[in-house]
Each structure stands twice: as structure tokens, then as C-alpha cells.
C-alpha positions as CSV (number, residue, x, y, z in Angstrom):
1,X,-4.1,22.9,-4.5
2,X,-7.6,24.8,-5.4
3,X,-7.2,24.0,-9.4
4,X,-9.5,21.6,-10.7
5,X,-8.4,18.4,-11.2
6,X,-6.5,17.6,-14.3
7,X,-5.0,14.1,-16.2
8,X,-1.3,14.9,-15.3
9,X,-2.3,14.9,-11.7
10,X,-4.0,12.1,-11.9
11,X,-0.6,10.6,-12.1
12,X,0.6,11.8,-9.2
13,X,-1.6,9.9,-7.0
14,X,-5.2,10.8,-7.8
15,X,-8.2,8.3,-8.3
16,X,-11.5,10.4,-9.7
17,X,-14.8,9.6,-8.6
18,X,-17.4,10.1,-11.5
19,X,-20.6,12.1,-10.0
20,X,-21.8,12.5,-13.6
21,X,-25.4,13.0,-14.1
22,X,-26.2,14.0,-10.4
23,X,-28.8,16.1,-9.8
24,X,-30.5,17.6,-6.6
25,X,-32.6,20.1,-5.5
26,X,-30.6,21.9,-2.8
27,X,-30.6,25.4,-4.3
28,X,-29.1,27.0,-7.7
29,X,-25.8,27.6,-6.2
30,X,-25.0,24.2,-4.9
31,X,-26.5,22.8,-8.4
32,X,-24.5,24.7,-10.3
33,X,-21.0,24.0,-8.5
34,X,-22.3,19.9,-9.1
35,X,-22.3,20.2,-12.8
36,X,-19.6,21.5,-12.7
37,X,-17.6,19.2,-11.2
38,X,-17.4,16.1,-12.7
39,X,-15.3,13.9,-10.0
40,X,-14.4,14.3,-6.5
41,X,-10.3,13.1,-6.6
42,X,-9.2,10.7,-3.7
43,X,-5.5,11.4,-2.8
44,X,-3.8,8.1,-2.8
45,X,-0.3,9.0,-1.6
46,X,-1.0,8.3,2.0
47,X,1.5,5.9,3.4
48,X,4.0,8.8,4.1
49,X,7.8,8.4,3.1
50,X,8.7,7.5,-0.3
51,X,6.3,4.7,-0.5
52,X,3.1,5.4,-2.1
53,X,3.9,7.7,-4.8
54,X,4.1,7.7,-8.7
55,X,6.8,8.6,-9.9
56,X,5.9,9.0,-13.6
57,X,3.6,12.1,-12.5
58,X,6.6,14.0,-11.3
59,X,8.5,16.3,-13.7
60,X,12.2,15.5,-14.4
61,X,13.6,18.2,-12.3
62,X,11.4,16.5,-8.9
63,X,12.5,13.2,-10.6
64,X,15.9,13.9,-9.9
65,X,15.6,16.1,-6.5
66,X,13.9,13.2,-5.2
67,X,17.1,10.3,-5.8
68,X,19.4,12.7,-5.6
69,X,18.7,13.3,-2.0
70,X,17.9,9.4,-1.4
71,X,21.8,8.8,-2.8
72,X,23.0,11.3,0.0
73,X,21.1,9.5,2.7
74,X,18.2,11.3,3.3
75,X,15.6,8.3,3.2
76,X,13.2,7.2,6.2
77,X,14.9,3.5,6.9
78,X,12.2,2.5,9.4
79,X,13.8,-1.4,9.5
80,X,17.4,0.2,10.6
81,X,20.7,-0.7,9.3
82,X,20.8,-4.6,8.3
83,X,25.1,-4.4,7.5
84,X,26.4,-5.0,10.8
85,X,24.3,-8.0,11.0
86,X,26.5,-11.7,11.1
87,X,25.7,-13.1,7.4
88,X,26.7,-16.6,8.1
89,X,23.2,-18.5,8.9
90,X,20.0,-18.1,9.8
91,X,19.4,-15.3,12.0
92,X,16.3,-15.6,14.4
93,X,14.9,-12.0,15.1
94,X,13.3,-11.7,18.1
95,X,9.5,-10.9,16.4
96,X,6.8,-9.5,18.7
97,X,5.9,-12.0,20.9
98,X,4.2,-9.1,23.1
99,X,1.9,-7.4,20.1
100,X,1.2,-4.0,18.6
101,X,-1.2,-1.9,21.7
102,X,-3.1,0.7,19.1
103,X,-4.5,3.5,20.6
104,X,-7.9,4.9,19.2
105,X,-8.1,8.6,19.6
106,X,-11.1,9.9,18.9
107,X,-11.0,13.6,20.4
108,X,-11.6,16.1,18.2
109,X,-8.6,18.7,18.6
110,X,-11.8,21.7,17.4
111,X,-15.0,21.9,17.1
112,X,-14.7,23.0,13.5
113,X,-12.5,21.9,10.5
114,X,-12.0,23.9,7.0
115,X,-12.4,22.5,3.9
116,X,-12.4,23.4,0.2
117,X,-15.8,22.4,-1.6
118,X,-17.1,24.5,-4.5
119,X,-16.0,28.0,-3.9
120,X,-12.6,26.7,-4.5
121,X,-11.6,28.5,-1.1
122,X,-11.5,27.3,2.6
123,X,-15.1,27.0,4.6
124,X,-15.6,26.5,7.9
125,X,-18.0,23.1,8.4
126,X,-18.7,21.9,12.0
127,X,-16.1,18.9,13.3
128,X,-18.0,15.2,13.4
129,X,-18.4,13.8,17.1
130,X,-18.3,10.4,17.5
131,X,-20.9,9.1,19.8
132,X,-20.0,6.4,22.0
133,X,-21.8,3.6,19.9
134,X,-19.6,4.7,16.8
135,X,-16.4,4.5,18.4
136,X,-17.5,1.0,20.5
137,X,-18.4,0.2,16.8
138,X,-15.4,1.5,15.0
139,X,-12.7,-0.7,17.1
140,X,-14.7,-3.3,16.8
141,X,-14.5,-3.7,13.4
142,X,-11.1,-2.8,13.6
143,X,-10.4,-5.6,16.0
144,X,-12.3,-8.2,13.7
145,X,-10.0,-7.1,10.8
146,X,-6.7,-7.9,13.2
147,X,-8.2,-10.8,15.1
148,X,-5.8,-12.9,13.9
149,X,-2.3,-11.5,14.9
150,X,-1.1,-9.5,18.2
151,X,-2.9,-6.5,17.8
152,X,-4.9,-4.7,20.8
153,X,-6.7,-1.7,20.6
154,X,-7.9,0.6,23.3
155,X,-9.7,3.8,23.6
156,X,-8.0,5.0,26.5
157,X,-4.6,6.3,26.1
158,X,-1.7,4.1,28.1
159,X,0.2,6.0,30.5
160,X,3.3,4.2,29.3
161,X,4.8,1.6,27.2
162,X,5.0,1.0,23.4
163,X,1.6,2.0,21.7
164,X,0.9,3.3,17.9
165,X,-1.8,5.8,18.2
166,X,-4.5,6.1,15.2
167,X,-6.2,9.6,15.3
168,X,-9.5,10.3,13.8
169,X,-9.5,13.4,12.2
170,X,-7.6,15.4,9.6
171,X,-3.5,16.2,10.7
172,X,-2.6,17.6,7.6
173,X,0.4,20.6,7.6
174,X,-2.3,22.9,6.1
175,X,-5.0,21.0,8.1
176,X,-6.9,20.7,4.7
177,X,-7.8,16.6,4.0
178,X,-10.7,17.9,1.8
179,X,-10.8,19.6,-1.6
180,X,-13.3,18.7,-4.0
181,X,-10.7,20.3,-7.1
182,X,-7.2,18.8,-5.5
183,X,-7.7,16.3,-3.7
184,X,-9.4,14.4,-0.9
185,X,-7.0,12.4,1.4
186,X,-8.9,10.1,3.7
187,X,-5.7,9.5,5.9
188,X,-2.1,8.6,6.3
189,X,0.4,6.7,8.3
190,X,4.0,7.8,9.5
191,X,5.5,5.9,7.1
192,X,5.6,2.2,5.8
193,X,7.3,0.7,8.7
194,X,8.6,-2.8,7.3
195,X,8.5,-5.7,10.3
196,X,6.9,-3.1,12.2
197,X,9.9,-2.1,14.1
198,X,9.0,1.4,15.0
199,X,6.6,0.7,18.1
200,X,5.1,4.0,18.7
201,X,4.2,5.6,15.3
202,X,1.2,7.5,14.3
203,X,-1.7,7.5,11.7
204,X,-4.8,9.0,11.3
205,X,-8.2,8.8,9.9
206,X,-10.4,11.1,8.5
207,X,-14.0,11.1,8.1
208,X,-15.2,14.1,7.6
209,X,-16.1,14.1,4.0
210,X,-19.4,13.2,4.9
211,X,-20.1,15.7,7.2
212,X,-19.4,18.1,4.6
213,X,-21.9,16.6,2.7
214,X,-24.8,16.7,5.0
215,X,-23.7,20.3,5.9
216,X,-23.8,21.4,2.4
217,X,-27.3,19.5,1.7
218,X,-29.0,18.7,4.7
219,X,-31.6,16.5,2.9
220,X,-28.8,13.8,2.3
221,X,-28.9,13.9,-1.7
222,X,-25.8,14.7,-2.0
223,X,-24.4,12.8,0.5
224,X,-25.7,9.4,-0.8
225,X,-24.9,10.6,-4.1
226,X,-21.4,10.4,-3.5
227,X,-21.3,7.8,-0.6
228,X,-23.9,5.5,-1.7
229,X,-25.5,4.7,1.9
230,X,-29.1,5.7,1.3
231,X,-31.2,7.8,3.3
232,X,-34.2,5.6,4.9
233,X,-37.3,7.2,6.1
234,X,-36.1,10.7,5.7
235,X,-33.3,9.5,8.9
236,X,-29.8,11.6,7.2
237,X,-28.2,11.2,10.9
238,X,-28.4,7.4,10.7
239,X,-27.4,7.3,7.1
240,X,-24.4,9.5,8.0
241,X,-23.1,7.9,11.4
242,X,-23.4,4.4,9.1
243,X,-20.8,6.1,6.2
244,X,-18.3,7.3,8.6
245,X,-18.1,3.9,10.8
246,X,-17.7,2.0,7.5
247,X,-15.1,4.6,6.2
248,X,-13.3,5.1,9.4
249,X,-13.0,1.5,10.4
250,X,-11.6,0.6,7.0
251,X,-9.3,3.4,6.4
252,X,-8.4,3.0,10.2
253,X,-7.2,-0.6,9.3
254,X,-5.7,0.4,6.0
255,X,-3.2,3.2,7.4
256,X,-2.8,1.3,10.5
257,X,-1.5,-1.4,8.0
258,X,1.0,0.8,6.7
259,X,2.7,1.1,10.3
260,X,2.9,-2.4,9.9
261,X,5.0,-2.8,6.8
262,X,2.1,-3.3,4.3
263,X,2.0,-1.8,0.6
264,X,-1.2,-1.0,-1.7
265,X,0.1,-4.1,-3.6
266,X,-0.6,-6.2,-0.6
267,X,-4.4,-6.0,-1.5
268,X,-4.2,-7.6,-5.0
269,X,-5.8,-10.6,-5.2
270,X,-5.7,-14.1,-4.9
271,X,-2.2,-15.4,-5.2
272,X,-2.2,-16.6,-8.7
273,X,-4.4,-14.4,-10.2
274,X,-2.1,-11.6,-11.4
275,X,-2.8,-7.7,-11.3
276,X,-6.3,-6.8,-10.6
277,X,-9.2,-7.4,-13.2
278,X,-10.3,-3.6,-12.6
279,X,-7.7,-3.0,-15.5
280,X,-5.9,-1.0,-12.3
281,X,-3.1,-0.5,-12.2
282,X,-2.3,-0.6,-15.5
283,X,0.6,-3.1,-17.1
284,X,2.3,-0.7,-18.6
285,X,2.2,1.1,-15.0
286,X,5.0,-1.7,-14.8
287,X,8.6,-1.3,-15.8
288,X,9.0,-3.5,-18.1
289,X,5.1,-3.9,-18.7
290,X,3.5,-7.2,-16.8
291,X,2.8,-9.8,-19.4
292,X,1.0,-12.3,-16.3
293,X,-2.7,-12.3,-15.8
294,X,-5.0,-9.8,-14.9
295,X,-7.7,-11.8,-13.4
296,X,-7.9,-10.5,-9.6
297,X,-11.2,-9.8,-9.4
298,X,-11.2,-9.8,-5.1
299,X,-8.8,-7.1,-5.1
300,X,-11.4,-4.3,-4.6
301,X,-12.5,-6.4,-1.3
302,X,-9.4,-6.1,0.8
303,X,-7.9,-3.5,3.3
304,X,-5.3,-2.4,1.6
305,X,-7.0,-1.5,-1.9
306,X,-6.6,2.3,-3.1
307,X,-8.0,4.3,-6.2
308,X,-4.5,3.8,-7.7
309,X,-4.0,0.1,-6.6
310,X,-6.8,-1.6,-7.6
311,X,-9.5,1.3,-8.9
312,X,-11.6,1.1,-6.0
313,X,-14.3,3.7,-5.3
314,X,-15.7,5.8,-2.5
315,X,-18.9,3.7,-2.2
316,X,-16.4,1.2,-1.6
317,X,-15.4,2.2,1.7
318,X,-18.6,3.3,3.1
319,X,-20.7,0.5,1.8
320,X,-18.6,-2.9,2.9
321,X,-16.4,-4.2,5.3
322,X,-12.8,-4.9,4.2
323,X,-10.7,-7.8,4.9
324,X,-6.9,-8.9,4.5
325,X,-5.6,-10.3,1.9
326,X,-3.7,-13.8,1.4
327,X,-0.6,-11.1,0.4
328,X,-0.9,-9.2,3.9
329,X,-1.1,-11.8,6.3
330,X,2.0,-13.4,5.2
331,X,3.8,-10.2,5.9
332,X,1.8,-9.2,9.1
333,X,2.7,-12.9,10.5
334,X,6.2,-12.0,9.3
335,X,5.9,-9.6,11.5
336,X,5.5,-11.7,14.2
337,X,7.5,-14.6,13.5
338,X,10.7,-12.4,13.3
339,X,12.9,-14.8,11.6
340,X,15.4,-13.8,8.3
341,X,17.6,-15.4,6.3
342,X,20.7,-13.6,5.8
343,X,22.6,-13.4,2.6
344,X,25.5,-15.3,3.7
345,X,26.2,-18.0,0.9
346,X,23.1,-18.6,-0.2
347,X,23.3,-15.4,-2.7
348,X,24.9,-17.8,-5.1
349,X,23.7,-19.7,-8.1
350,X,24.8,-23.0,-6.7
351,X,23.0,-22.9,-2.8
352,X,19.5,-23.6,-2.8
353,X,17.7,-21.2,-0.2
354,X,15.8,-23.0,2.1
355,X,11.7,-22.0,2.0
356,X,9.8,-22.8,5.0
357,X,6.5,-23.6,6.0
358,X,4.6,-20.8,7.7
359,X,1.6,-21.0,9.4
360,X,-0.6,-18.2,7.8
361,X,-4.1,-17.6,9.1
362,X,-6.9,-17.7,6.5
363,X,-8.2,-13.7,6.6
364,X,-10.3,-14.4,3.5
365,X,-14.3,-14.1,3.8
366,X,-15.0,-13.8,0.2
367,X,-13.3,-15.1,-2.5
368,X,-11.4,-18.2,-4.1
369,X,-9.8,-19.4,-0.9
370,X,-12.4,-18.5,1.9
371,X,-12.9,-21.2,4.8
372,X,-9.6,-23.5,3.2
373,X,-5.8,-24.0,4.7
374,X,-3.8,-22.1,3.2
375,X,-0.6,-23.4,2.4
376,X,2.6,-20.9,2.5
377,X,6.3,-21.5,1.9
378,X,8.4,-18.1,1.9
379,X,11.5,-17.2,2.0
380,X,12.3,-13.4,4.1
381,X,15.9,-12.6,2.9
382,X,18.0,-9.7,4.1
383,X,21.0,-8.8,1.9
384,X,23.2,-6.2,0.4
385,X,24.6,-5.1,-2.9
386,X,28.3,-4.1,-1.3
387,X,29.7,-2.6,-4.8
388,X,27.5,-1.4,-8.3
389,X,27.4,-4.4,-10.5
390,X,27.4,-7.0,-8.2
391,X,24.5,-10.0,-8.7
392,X,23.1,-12.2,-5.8
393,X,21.2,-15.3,-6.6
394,X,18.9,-17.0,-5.0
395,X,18.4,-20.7,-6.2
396,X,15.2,-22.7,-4.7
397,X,13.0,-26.1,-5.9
398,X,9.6,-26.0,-6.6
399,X,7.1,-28.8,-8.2
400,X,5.4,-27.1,-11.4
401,X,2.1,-25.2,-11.5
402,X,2.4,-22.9,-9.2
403,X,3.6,-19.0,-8.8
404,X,5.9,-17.0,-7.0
405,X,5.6,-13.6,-5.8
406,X,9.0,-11.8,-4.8
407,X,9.3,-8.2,-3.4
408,X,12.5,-6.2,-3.3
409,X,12.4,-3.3,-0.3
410,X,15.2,-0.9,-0.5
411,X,14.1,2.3,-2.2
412,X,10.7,3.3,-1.2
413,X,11.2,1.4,2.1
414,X,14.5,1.7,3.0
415,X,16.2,-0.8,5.0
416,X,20.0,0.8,5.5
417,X,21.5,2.4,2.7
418,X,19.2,3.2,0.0
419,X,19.4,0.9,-3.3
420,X,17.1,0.8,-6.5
421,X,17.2,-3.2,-7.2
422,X,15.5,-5.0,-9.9
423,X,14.5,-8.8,-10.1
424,X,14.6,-11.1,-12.8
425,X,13.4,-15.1,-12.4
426,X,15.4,-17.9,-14.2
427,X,14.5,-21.7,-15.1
428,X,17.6,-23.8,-14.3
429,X,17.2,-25.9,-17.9
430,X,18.8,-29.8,-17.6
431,X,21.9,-28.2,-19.2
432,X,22.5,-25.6,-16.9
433,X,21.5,-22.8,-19.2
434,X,19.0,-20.5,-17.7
435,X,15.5,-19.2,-19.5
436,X,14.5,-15.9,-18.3
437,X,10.3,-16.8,-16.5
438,X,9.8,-13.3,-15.2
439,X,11.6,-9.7,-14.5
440,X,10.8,-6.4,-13.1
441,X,12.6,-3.2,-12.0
442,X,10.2,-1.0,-11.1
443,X,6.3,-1.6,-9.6
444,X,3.5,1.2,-10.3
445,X,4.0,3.2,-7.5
446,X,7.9,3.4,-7.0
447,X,11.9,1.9,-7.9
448,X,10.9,-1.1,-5.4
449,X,10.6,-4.3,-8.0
450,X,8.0,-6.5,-7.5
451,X,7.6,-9.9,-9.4
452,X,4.0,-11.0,-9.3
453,X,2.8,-14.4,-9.4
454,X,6.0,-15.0,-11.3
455,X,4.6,-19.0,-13.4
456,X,6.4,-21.9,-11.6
457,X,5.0,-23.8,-14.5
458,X,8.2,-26.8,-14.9
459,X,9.2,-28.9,-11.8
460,X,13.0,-28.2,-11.2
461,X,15.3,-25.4,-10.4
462,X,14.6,-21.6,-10.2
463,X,17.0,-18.3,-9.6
464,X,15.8,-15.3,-8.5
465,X,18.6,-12.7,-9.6
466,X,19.1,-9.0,-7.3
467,X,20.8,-6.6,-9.0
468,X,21.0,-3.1,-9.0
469,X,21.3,-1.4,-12.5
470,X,22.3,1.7,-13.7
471,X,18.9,3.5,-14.7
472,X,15.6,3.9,-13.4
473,X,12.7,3.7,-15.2
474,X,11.0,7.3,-16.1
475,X,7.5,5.3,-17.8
476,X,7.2,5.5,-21.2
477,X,6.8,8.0,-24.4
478,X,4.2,8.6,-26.5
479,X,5.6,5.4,-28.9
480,X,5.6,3.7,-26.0
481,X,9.6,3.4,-25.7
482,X,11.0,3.4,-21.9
483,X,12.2,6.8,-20.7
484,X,15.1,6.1,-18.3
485,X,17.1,7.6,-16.3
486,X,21.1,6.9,-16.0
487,X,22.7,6.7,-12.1
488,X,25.9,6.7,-12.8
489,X,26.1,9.6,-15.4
490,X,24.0,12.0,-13.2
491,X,25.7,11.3,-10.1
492,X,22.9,9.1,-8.3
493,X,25.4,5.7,-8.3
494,X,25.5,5.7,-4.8
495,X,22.2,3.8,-5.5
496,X,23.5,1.0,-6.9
497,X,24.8,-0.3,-3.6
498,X,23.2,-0.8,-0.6
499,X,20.9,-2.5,1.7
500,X,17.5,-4.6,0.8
501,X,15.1,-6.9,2.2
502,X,13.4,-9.9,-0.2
503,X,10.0,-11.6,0.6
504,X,9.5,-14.9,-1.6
505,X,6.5,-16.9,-1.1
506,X,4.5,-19.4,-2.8
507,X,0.6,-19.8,-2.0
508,X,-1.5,-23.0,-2.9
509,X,-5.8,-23.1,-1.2
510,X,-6.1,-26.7,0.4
């Protein structure tokens, strides 16, 4: 893409970056092509699949294309196929006792990468080498951001067994990760591998924005400009080699995250305090819009933050040191724990689904609940909708003021047979009747549902209800009236029946 950016593709996974009111004195060309360009975009669909992207930027023929295919089978189900599994009890999978090796390549495969700056055409800029102190420093960062669960890095690669391998450079189709009109993409995983069943997978990480920066201004202007490491004592090499061990070890743990099941969701912040304060992403990114709080104002701070998931910035990558959030060490644990509940009879409204304890490890270093005990109870449900219209309800007990968070995977991370679910969140009155807390059918970035920090407010009864309607969710029109989409009528119901996974889980500081 060499157009400048525009607002529509903003929607499809764009974040700008204002550089507004720069100015340097590297020459009149250089100058000239800054003014004129008044963001550099970040490309934010980088989790590979169908996970990461929005679908209210596509047009209505792609919208279709897109489920139309998914309802004929042709969706990455990285968990495999859940039906053949024995419903009756608790199932105990066999987790990864043994860990995730990771293996950090760092080879350059050429000296020299191309990349689109100004001239809106590929140039030819000189490939970054990592020096032996950046990539000692890069995996350690990485390893202080995993310290917690069975993950092992390496720099040298295994001669066999099961290893994920994180490369540090550009791997792009077009070999293109940097356009300053269309798009900059830092990196991107194989795919949003739920449990982390796929063992040997792939990401990479690019750094090499910051080269091009250097190369195009040697004095560092514009590189600090736009990265906001300053250049001390006229030293540009130290300035740079500081950016690109920031970036890379962050966006190194971010795509290495998405191997691992996690979502840009996964970084919002504390549990409890609703969508991120940055006023990203947007309620009525939401179908229908959130009505909860909007008061997570750590979001920004954790791994798996994004332009498009929280609002986050370049300067945030190269300038700090992320960390997990509450939300992704209960699913990287989850990981490792390997133990489900299947459907069986508890997707009734009478059979209270048990939630146990889990021992979550306290990732936080800034924020609400640094240095307490966290307390977790979740629930990790595996289930099916066998025939369109069918309901499954999941009743639970809860004391009052707290919240629930409950993610439905079966769309943009398939599990089996491809199903677009919604989730709505009940009150079991003293009568029986049931008062409708929360609902959603479709997140910001894709059909998945997502219930955040759902109010627990009364002691009693709740129901979480699965279903899978007939219509998706298109956004809204200009008088803000959903746009949706029937299944049924177009020939898409085969989505209304299929596989899904649902994490519940409640989070209380101690």
C-alpha cells in the first residue's frame, strides 16, 4: 500500500502516530517529505489468522468473503477439534508440564532490507546487526517478562524437539514491514494459538524502523523525534541500540504471546476497571456498545497493548519495559494447568458450574495490584452449540461486589467447527425470574464476544447464557443504528453451530 494514510483505513487496523510540528535540519528534501506527513501508521493486525482484525473497516463484499469461507471450513483451529471429547465430567488435559523452549533468532537473512519512507517507493537501507550485548540483553528482558511460567529461551537453535522460534527481522510476503503512508508493522505471530497447543510455531520481530531513521538523518533528529530515546552527548549509536532493545524485547514478548493463546484484550487493565481510560477502544467499537467503566488507566503498561487496543504509542515501546497483565497470566497459567470443564450437564440453568481456585502469579510492577495475592476463581469451559438455536447456560455463586470477565473463542480463534457466539449475563432474582447484568456479541476487533468486568454487584445466583444468533454485527450507521448482517438468509448458518471455548474468572487484590 504506498497511498497515504486515510480514516477508513484507520479501521482496518491502523493506529497514527502524530509527528505534528517536527522540524529538523537534515536537508530540504527530507524537511519537506516531514511536513508532509503528519503520522507514521502502526499496523495492528499482527496476530495472523482471523484474530486481530476489524471487521467494521472491511467493505461488505470482504465482509462476506471472509464468513463465507469460515462457514465452509476454512478457519485456522489451532486448539483442534473439541467434539469427540467425553462430555460427562471434568476432563484433566495433560497441560505442559515440560514448557515452551523459544528460540531467539537473530541472523539477519541480508545485509539490506527495503522499505517505503517518503518517496512513496521502495529504498534500499542497510539491515541492523545485533551485537552480542543487545541480543544477551534482548532475552533477558524477555525472560524477565516470562519468569513466571515454563518458558525458556535460547539463542542457539535445538537440533531437535518442540521449540517456537521468534525471528528478528521483517518476514513479510512482500518483505516490506515499513511504510511511512501504509503502514508500519512491527511483527506478527503464526496465529493465536489458544492453550498453546501448536509447539513449534513462529513469530517475528522487527526492528528496523529505527535504522531507517538514523539512515535517513544521521544526526538522530528524526529518530528521537519519532522514538523518543534522546540522543546524549552527540552518541546516535547508543541512542539507537537502546530503541531497538526496548522495541524488540517488548514486541518479541507481545507476538510471542500470541503463540500462546493471548488477545490485545488481554492487556486491558486491572480487573475491575473496565475498557481502557485512553478512550481506546472505543464503546461503540462494541456490539452492543459497553455501558461498564472506562477507568483502565494501566492498560498502556502491559505486553499485550496495541495502537487499536488500548491507544498506545511508539514512544511506548522504545521508552519502557512492558509487563503482563492480571488478564494474561490467568490464561498463560491456563496454559499450563491444562484442565477443562466440559459441557456435559452443566450447560443448564439448574447446575451450578463449579469455579476453582487458581494459583495465578502476580506479573504486575505498576499498578493497583502490584506486590499483593491475587486471588483467582475461573471457570475454562469447552462446549458446543450441536444445532442453530440451541442455548447453554452456565449457572455459578458469587458474593456481591465483584466482576466477571467471560470470553467466548470460536470465530476468530477457532476451536473445531467455526461458530459466531454471543454472551449475555443473568441475575437469578428470589423468584426465579432473571434480570439481564451484561451482554455482548461481538468485541472490537472480531465476532468473538467478550463480557468485561461484567458487575457481580448482589450476592446470589448468576447465568451466563451461549448462544449463537442469526446476524453479525456490521458496526453502526451514521444515526448510530446497528448494521447487521443475517446468517441464515445469506447462506452463512453453518455458523450458528459449532465448537467454542469459554474462560470465566473473577479477580479480587488481597
Amino acid at each position: 500500500m504506498n497511498t497515504k494514510i486515510t480514516t477508513p483505513l484507520k479501521l482496518l487496523g491502523f493506529a497514527g502516530i502524530a509527528l505534528s510540528g517536527l522540524s529538523l535540519s537534515i536537508g530540504s528534501t527530507l524537511a519537506a517529505g516531514i511536513e508532509d506527513t503528519t503520522s507514521l501508521p502502526v499496523i495492528t493486525d499482527d496476530c495472523g489468522g482471523n484474530g486481530c482484525g476489524d471487521r467494521r473497516g472491511l467493505s461488505l463484499e470482504q465482509f462476506e468473503s471472509m464468513i463465507r469461507s469460515a462457514a465452509m471450513g476454512d478457519v485456522n483451529a489451532a486448539s483442534g477439534d473439541v467434539s469427540a471429547l467425553d462430555a460427562s465430567d471434568i476432563f484433566y488435559g495433560v497441560g505442559h508440564e515440560v514448557g515452551q523452549l523459544v528460540y531467539l533468532n537473530f541472523e539477519q537473512s541480508s545485509p539490506t532490507f527495503q522499505a517505503i519512507a517518503f518517496a512513496g517507493v521502495p529504498e534500499v537501507f542497510v539491515s541492523h546487526v545485533y551485537t552480542d550485548e543487545e541480543r544477551d540483553s534482548i532475552q533477558a528482558n524477555m525472560e524477565a517478562a516470562y519468569t513466571d511460567f515454563k518458558i525458556k529461551f535460547t539463542q542457539e537453535e535445538p537440533a531437535e524437539g518442540d521449540y517456537s522460534t521468534l525471528n528478528f527481522e521483517c518476514q513479510t510476503e512482500s518483505g516490506i514491514c515499513i511504510d511511512f503512508g501504509g503502514g508500519i508493522l512491527f511483527g506478527r505471530a503464526e496465529a493465536i494459538d489458544l492453550g498453546n497447543a501448536n509447539r513449534n510455531d513462529s513469530a517475528f520481530a522487527d526492528a528496523n524502523l529505527w535504522e531507517v531513521t538514523v539512515q535517513l538523518d544521521p544526526t538522530g533528529g528524526f529518530f528521537s523525534a519519532v522514538s523518543g530515546v534522546p540522543v546524549i552527548d552527540g552518541d546516535v549509536q547508543a541512542a539507537l541500540s537502546t530503541a531497538i532493545v526496548n522495541q524488540a524485547s517488548n514486541t518479541g514478548a507481545h507476538e510471542l504471546g500470541h503463540n500462546l493463546g493471548l488477545r490485545h484484550h488481554d492487556s486491558f487493565g486491572s480487573p475491575g476497571s473496565g475498557l481502557p481510560s485512553t478512550g481506546v477502544p472505543s464503546p461503540d467499537a462494541f456490539f452492543p456498545v459497553f455501558d461498564g467503566l472506562q477507568e483502565g488507566d494501566e492498560a498502556i503498561l502491559h505486553t499485550m497493548a496495541s495502537g487499536a487496543s488500548v491507544g498506545s504509542g511508539l514512544t511506548d515501546s522504545t521508552t519502557r519495559h512492558r509487563f503482563f497483565s492480571e488478564r494474561s497470566a490467568i490464561k498463560l497459567k491456563a496454559a499450563e494447568r491444562g484442565k477443562l470443564t466440559l459441557e456435559g450437564d452443566y450447560s443448564t440453568a439448574e447446575m451450578r458450574i463449579p469455579f476453582k481456585n487458581v494459583n495465578i502469579p502476580n506479573t504486575i510492577l505498576q499498578g493497583d495490584n502490584t506486590n499483593k495475592e491475587l486471588r483467582v476463581k475461573a471457570s475454562i469451559i469447552e462446549g458446543a452449540i450441536d444445532v442453530a438455536g440451541e442455548m447453554d447456560y452456565y449457572r455459578f455463586s458469587s458474593k456481591g461486589g465483584l466482576t466477571l470477565s467471560a470470553e467466548f473463542n470460536g470465530f476468530d480463534v477457532a476451536v473445531g467447527d467455526a461458530v459466531i457466539g454471543s454472551l449475555r449475563m443473568f441475575y437469578v432474582e428470589n423468584d426465579g425470574s432473571l434480570s439481564l447484568v451484561a451482554q455482548n456479541f461481538q468485541n472490537f476487533e472480531g465476532f468473538d464476544a467478550f463480557l468485561i468486568d461484567a458487575p457481580l454487584d448482589k450476592a446470589g445466583d448468576y447465568i451466563v447464557e451461549v448462544s449463537a444468533p442469526n446476524f453479525v454485527s456490521f458496526g453502526y450507521d451514521e444515526a448510530g443504528e446497528p448494521i447487521l448482517f443475517p446468517l441464515e438468509e445469506t447462506g452463512n448458518g453453518a455458523l450458528r453451530a459449532g465448537d467454542y471455548h469459554l474462560t470465566m474468572y473473577v479477580v479480587a487484590g488481597k
